[in-house]
C-alpha positions as CSV (number, residue, x, y, z in Angstrom):
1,X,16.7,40.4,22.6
2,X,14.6,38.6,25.3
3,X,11.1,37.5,23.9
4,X,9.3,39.8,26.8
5,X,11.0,43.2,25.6
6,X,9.8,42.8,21.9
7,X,9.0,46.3,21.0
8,X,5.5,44.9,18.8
9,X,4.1,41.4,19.7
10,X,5.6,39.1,16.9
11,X,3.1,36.3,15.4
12,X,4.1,32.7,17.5
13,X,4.2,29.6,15.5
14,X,4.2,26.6,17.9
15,X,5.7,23.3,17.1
16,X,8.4,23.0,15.2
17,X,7.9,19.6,13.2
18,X,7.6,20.2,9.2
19,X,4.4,22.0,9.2
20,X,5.1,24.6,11.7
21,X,8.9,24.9,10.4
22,X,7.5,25.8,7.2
23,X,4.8,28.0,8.6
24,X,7.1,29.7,10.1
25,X,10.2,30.4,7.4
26,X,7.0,31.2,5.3
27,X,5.8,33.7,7.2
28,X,8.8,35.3,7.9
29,X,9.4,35.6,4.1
30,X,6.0,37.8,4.5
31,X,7.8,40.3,6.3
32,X,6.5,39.1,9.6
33,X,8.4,38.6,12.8
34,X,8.1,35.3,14.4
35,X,8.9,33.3,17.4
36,X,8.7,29.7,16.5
37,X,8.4,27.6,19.8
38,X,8.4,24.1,20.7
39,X,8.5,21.4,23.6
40,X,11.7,19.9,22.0
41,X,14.2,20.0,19.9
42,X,13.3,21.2,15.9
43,X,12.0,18.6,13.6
44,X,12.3,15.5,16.8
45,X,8.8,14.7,16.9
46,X,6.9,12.6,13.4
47,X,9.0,14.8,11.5
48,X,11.8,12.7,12.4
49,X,10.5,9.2,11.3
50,X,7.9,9.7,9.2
51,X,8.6,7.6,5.7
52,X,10.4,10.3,3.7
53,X,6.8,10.6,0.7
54,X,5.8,13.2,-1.1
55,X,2.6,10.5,-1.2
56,X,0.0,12.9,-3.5
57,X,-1.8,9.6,-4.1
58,X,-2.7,9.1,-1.0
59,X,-5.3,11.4,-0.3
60,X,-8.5,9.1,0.3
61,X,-10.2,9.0,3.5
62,X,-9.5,6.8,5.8
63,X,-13.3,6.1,6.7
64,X,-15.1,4.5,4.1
65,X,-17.3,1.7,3.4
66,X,-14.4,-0.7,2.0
67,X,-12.7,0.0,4.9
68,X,-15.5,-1.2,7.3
69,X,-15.9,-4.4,6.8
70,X,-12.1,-5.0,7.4
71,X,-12.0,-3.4,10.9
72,X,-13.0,-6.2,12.7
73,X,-10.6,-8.6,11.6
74,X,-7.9,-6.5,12.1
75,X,-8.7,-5.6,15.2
76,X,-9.3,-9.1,16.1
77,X,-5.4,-9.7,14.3
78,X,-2.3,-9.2,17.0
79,X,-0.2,-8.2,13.9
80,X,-2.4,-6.8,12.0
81,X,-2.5,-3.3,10.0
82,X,-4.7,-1.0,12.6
83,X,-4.4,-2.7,16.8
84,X,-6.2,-0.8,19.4
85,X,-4.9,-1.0,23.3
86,X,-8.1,-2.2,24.7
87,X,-7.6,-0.1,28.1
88,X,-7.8,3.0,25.3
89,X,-11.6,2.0,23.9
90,X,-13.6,4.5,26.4
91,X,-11.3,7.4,25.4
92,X,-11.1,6.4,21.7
93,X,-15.3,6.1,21.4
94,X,-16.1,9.5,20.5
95,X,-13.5,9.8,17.9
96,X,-14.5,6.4,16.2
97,X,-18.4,7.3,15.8
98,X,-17.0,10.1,14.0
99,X,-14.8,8.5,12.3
100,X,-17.7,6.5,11.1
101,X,-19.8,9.2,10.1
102,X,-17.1,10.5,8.1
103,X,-17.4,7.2,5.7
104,X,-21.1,8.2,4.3
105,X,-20.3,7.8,0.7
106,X,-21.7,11.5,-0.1
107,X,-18.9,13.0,2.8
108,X,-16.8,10.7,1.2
109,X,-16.6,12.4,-1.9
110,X,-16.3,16.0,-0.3
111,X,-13.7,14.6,1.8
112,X,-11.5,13.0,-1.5
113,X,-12.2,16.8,-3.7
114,X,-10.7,18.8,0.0
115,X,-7.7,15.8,-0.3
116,X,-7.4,16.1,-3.6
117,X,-7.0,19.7,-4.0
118,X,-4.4,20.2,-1.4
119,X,-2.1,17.0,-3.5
120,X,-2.5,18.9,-6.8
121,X,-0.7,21.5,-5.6
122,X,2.1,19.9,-3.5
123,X,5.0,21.0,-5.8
124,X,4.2,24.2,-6.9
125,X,4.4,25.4,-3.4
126,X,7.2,22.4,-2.4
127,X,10.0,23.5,-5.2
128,X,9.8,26.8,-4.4
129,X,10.4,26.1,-0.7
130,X,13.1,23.6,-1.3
131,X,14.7,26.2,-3.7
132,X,14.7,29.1,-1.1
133,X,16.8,27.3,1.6
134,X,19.0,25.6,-0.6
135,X,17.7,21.9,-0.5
136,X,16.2,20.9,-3.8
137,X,18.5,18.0,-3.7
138,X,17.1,16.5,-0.8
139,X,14.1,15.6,-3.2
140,X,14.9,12.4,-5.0
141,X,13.4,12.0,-9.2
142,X,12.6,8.3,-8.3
143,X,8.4,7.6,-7.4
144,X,6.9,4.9,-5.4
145,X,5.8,1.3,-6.4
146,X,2.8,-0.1,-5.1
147,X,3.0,-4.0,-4.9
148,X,0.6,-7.0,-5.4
149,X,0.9,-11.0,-4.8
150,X,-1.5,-11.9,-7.3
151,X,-4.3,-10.7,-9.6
152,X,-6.9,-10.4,-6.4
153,X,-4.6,-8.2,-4.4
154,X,-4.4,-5.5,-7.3
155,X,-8.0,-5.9,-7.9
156,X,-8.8,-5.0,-3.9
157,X,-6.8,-1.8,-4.9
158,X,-9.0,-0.9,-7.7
159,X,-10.7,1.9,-5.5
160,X,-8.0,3.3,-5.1
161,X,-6.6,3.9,-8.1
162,X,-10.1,4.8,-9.4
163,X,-9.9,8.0,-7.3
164,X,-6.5,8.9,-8.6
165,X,-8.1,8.6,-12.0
166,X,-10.8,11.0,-11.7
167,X,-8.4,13.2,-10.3
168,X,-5.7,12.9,-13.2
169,X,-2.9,12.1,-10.8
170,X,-0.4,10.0,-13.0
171,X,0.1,6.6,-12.5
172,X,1.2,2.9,-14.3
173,X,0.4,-0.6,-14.0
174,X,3.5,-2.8,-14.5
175,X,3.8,-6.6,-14.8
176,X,6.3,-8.5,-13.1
177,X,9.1,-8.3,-16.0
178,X,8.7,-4.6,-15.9
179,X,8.8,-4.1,-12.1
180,X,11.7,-6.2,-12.0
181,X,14.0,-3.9,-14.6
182,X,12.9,-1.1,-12.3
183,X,14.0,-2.8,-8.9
184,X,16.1,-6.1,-9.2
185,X,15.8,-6.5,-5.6
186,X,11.8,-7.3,-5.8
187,X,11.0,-10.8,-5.0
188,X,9.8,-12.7,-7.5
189,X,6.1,-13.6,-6.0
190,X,5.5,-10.4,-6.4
191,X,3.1,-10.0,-9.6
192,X,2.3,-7.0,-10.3
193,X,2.6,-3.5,-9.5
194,X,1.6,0.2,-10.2
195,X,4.2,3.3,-10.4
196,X,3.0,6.6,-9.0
197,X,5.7,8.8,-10.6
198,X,4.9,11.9,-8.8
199,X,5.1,10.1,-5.1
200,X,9.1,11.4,-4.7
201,X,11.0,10.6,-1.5
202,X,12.5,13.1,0.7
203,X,16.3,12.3,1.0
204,X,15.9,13.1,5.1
205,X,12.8,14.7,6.5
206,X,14.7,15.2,10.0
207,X,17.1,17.3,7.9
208,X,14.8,19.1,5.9
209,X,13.0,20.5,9.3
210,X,16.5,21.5,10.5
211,X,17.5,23.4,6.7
212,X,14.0,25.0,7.3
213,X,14.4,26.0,10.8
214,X,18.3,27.0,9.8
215,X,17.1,28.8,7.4
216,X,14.8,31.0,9.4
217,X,17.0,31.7,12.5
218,X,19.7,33.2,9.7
219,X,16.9,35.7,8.8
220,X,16.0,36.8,12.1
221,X,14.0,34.4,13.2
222,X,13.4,33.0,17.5
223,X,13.3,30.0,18.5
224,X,11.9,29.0,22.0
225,X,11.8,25.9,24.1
226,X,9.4,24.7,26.6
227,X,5.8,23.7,27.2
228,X,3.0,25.4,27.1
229,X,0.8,25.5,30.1
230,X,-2.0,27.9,28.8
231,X,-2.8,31.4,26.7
232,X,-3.9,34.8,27.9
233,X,-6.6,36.0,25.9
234,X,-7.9,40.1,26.2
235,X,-11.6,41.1,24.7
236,X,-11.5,37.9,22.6
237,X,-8.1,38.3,21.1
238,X,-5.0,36.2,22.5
239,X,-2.5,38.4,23.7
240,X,0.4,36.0,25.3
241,X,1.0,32.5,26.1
242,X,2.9,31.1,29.2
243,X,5.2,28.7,29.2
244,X,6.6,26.5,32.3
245,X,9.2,28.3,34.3
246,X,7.1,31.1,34.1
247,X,8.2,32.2,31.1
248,X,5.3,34.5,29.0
249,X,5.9,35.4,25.6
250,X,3.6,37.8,23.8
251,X,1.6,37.0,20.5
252,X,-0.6,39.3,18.0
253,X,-0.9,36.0,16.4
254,X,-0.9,32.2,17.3
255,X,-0.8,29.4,14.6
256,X,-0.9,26.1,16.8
257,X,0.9,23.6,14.6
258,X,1.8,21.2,17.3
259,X,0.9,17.9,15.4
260,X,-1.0,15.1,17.8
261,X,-0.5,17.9,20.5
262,X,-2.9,20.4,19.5
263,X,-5.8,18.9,20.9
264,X,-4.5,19.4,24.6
265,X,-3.9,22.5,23.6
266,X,-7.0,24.1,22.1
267,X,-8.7,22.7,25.0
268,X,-7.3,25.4,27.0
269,X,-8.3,27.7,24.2
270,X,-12.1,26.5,25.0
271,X,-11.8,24.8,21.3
272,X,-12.3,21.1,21.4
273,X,-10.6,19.6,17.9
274,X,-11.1,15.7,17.6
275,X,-7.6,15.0,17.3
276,X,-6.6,11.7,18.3
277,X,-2.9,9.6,17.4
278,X,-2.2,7.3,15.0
279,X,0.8,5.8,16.5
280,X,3.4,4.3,13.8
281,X,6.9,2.9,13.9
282,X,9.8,2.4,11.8
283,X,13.2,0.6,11.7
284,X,16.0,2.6,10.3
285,X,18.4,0.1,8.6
286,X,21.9,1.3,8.0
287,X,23.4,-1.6,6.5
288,X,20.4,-3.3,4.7
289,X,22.6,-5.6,2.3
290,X,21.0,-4.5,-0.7
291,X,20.1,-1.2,-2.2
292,X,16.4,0.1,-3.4
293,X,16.2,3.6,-5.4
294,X,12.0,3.8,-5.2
295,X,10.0,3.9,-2.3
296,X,7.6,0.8,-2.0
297,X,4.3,-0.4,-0.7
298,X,2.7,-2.8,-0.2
299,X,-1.3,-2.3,1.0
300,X,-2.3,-5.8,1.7
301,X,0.6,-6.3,4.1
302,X,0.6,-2.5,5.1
303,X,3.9,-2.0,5.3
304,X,6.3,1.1,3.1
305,X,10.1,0.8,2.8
306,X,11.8,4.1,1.7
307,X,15.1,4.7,1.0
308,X,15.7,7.5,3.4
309,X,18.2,8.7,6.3
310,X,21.4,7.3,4.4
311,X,19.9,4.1,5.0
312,X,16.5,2.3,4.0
313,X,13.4,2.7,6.7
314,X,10.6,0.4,7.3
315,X,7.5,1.4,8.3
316,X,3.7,1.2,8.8
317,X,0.6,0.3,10.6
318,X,-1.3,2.0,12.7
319,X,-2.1,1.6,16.5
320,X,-4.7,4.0,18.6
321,X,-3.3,3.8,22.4
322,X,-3.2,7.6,22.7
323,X,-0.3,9.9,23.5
324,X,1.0,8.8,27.0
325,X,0.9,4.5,26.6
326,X,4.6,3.0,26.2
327,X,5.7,2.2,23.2
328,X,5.2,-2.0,21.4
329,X,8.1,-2.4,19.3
330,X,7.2,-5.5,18.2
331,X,5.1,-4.0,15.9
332,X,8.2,-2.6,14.2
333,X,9.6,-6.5,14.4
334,X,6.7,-7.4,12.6
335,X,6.9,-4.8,9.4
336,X,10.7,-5.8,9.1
337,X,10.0,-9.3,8.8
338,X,6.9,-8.4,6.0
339,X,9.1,-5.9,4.0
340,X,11.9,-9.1,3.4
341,X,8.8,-10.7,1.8
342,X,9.3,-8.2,-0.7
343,X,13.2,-7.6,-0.5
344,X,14.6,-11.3,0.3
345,X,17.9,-9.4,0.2
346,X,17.2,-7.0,3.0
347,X,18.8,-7.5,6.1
348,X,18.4,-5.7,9.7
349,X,22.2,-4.8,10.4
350,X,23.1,-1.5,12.5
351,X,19.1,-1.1,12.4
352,X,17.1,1.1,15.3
353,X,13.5,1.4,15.8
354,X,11.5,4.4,16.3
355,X,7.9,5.2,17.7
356,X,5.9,8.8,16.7
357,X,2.4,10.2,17.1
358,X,0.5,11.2,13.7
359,X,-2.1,13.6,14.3
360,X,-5.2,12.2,13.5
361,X,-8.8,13.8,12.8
362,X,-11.8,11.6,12.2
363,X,-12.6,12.9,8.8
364,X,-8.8,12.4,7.7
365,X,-8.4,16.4,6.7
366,X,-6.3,18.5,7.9
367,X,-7.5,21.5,10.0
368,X,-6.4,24.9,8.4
369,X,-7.5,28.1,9.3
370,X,-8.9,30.6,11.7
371,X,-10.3,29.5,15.5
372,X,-13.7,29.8,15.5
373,X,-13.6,31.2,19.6
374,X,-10.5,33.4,19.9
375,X,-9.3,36.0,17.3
376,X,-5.6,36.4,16.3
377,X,-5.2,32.3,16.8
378,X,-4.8,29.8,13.8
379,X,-4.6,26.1,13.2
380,X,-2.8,24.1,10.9
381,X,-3.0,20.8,12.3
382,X,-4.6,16.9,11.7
383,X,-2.6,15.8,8.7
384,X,-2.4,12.6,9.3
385,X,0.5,10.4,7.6
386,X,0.5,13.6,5.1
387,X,2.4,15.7,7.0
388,X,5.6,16.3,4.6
389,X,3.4,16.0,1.4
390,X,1.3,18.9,2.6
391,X,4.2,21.1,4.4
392,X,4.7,23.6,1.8
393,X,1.1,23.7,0.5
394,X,-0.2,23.8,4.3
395,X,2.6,27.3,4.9
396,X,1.3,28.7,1.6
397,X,-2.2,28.6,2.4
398,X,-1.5,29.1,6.1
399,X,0.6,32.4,5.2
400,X,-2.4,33.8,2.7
401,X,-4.6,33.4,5.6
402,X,-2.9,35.3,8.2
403,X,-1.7,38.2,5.9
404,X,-5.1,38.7,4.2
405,X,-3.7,37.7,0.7
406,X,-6.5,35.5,-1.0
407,X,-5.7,31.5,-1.1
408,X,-5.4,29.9,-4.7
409,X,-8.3,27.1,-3.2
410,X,-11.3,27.1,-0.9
411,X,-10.6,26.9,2.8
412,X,-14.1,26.0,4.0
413,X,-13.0,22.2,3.5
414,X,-10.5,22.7,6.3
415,X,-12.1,24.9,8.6
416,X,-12.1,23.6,12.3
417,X,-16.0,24.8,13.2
418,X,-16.7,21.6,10.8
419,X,-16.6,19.6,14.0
């Protein structure tokens, strides 16, 4: 049936990376009809080399006082954990001061509960998801060690694992021995570490969006491809949006779930969002020469390694150069040469490198919920490196919104007139 002869205006979910796939098929199960749209292929965009975590620990705001005196030297650090593309400063101001003002130690606080409460419930909406498209096997049992050189590299993590406390989120500090029986692989400089049990590792978060998205075209689902080039809008409600070509498909609802995208296109909703990109990269090694069952990291050298994609995938660090600049691959060289620090067996063989855009807001939580200009559109965008983690959560709370149920938390946290 072509989109434009749609007897009733179906609800239009666009981007179809993990949130929106799971928007979407969630949605649907609602009893909705939906048109899920997207400038590429399903799942091809940080959905498709992200590092594979169920990461519920790692909640905490990016802005905050610890962090703030490290800045400068990492900016000042070619290989460093955060680089900034000079010729990107001007653009990038606005979204660093807020940044900044997000780190007051009071918004700190309100920003760790509105993480927090969004990480306590990851798998009571996550198994049920998995279990209705027939994929709870592509969640592994294993959790993610956290690693430390010495006695002062743990204690710099102390904050961190502070917060996880107070929030009761399971965790345990391991010696060296104890690490070791858990991963033989682990280099012996490596002193101590903690275990977040609850931190599980997706088997393939490319093929999880493409089960999802699966999933939802057998059940009646639409999928569209193109760009969208702007939104017509009747007494304050949206009624349509076009895409290139001159194609138009109609909406009684919008949900913009377009990751590091979104910002481009609220602006032509007359909604500014501060969404900038964090720009990461992997290396996907196939044949790695030796074999890892948990995920790892390590926060002093800001790397992760998961054992994801059939293979094991290195990845990290951050670099703000915005969404059009080339990609620096060397900054993937760099993470594979600082993950064989921890794995001296690992080698690079059949191994390809990957850049994506995480979707970035200054105050590190996710926009979810209702545009404060336009009725009948929604956002559920901005979550960071915790896209995957908050997927199912993000679809159930997304779903309760736009079908008038009552969310089981409060959604002022997230609202998008906080900015």
């Amino acid at each position: 049936m072509a989109l434009n002869t749609l007897a009733s205006a179906p609800t239009v979910v666009v981007g179809a990376g993990i949130i929106g796939a799971a928007v979407a098929f969630e949605l649907q199960r609602r009893g909705q009809q939906i048109v899920l749209v997207d400038r590429d292929e399903p799942g091809r965009g940080a959905s498709f080399g992200n590092m594979a975590s169920i990461a519920v620990t790692e909640f905490l705001p990016s802005s905050r006082p610890s962090i703030w005196s490290q800045i400068p030297r990492w900016m000042l650090d070619p290989q460093g954990p955060v680089r900034l593309r000079p010729s990107y400063l001007p653009r990038l101001t606005p979204w660093f001061l807020r940044f900044m003002a997000a780190g007051r130690p009071s918004r700190v606080r309100e920003l760790e509960s509105a993480g927090a409460a969004l990480c306590k419930r990851v798998y009571d909406d996550l198994m049920p998801m998995l279990s209705a498209i027939g994929a709870t096997d592509m969640l592994s049992t294993e959790g993610c060690l956290s690693l430390y050189a010495d006695d002062a590299e743990l204690a710099a993590d102390r904050e961190h694992l502070e917060v996880i406390e107070r929030f009761g989120i399971a965790h345990q500090v391991l010696d060296a021995d104890a690490l070791r029986a858990l991963e033989p692989g682990i280099s012996r400089d490596i002193r101590h570490a903690v275990l977040f049990p609850e931190n599980r590792t997706v088997r393939d978060p490319y093929r999880l969006v493409l089960a999802l998205v699966q999933r939802f075209c057998e059940l009646g689902g639409q999928l569209a491809s193109g760009n969208v080039m702007g939104f017509e809008r009747s007494e304050g409600r949206i009624t349509a949006l076009r895409l290139d070509g001159g194609r138009r498909i109609p909406a009684a609802t919008l949900v913009l779930c377009a990751g590091a995208y979104t910002g481009r296109l609220s602006k032509l909703l007359d909604e500014a969002i501060p969404m900038e990109t964090e720009r990461g990269y992997h290396t996907q090694i196939m044949v790695p020469g030796t074999s890892l069952r948990h995920s790892l990291i390590w926060p002093a050298r800001a790397f992760m390694v998961s054992p994801t994609a059939g293979g094991i995938r290195v990845g990290g660090t951050v670099e703000m150069a915005g969404l059009d600049a080339p990609p620096d691959y060397r900054r993937a060289k760099v993470l594979v040469e600082r993950a064989k620090q921890a794995l001296p067996g690992l080698e690079a063989r059949e191994a390809t490198e990957w850049m994506g855009h995480r979707p970035a807001l200054p105050d590190t939580v996710p926009v979810m919920g209702p545009s404060a200009k336009t009725r009948g559109v929604f956002y559920a965008a901005g979550h960071g490196h915790l896209g995957l983690t908050y997927s199912a959560t993000t679809a159930r709370l997304m779903a309760d919104l736009i079908t008038g149920a009552r969310p089981p938390i409060d959604m002022r946290p997230y609202r998008v007139s906080r900015f």
